[in-house]
Phi, psi and omega in degrees: 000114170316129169300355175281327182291322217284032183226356221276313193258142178222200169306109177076037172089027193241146189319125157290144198250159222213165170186121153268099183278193192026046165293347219270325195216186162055182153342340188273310174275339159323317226267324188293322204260347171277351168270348185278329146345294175289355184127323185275133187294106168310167148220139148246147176227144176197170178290342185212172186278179195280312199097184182261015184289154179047174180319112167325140169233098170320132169069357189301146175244133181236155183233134204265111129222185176268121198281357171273024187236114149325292213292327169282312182303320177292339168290296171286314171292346162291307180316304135009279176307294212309302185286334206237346191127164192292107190304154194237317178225135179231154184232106206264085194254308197318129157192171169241181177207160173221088190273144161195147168302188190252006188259326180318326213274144162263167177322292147337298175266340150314281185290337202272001176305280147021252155349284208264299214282317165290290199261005163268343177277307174292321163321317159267007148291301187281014164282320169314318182313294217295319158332292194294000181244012173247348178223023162094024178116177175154225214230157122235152192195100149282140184249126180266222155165166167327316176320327195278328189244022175223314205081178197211179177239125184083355187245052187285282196311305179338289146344281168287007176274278186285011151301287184310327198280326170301315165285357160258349132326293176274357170321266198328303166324298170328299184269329173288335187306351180296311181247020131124025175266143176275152159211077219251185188206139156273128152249126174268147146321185177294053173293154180265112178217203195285314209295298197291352204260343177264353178296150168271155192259024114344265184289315180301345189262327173297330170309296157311283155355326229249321209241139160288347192278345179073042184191155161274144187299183142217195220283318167309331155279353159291309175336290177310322188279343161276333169277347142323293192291338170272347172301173164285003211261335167273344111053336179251354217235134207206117177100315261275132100310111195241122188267125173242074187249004185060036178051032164289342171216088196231000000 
């Protein structure tokens, strides 16, 4: 099986269906358009439509919701089944950032990180969870970041966001693996998308300065290392945090 191939087949021969959040742009839409590369029938959800950001995708289906409304992941991943087939991979991306020092931050920019990057990402894994156990496995992928296993100055929430997603990766790993679900995390480095391109470049050369490759990623290298993880090709690799940073914390 060819790596173009290896998403081609799901049950009983049919396109494995794939759902993406925060698909609409960015790393989101990087990660959508390499499964779709493979074979695989989208979904994507984000908060507003995508729009004409990133690679075109045929037939995806996409869906506008706030990924922190429980009663909508369960709701979409039924509709989901319903159009497209029994789901195989959710890729859990949607996220924000609110920086403050930490004496700075308010209430306010704490939870709603909080809120969509954590407990809008679980929300939709156990809805996904609750699919995949009902038809023998699959993929969950989380997208973390460094931030998340090192901290930042000014990124508390962030930070404590993408912290909870390793431990509810391995949480997770735990109790689904039992029922053939895989369940693993990217964490990226300083990638070039619209969010890093508002940064001062100051900080985009620190960053750089940071990494043994001497360069920033891009959105096409997070893609890649998910779309590994979700193939057969990883089929053994479970709990994992896998980091993609150009040895920015090597």
């Amino acid at each position: 099986m060819s790596a173009m191939d290896e998403l081609r087949e799901g049950p009983g021969g049919a396109r494995v269906v794939a759902l993406v959040t925060g698909g609409g742009r960015g790393i989101g839409r990087a990660i959508a358009g390499a499964l779709a590369a493979r074979g695989a029938a989208l979904a994507l959800v984000d908060r507003e439509p995508s729009g004409p950001q990133g690679p075109p995708l045929q037939d995806a289906l996409e869906l506008t919701h706030d990924v922190r409304d429980f009663r909508a992941a369960a709701s979409a991943v039924a509709r989901i089944e319903e159009t497209l087939g029994p789901l195989a991979i959710a890729v859990l991306n949607a996220g924000i950032s609110r920086d403050a020092a930490s004496w700075r931050m308010t209430e306010e920019e704490w939870r709603e990180v909080i809120d969509v990057n954590l407990t809008g990402a679980f929300a939709w894994a156990q809805a996904s969870a609750r699919a995949m156990r009902e038809h023998g496995g699959g993929s969950i992928v989380f997208v973390s970041s460094i931030n998340g296993l090192r901290g930042k100055f000014g990124l508390a929430n962030y930070s404590a966001s993408k912290a909870g997603l390793i431990g509810l990766t391995r949480t997770l790993a735990r109790e689904l693996g039992p029922r053939g679900i895989r369940v693993n995390a990217v964490a990226p480095g300083y990638i070039r998308t619209a969010l890093t391109a508002k940064v001062e470049a100051r900080f985009i050369d620190q960053a750089i300065a940071e990494t043994a490759l001497g360069r920033l990623g891009e959105p096409e290298d997070v893609a890649e290392a998910v779309a590994f993880l979700v193939s057969p090709r990883a089929r053994h690799i479970t709990g994992v945090v896998l980091r993609v940073d150009g040895g920015q914390t090597a």
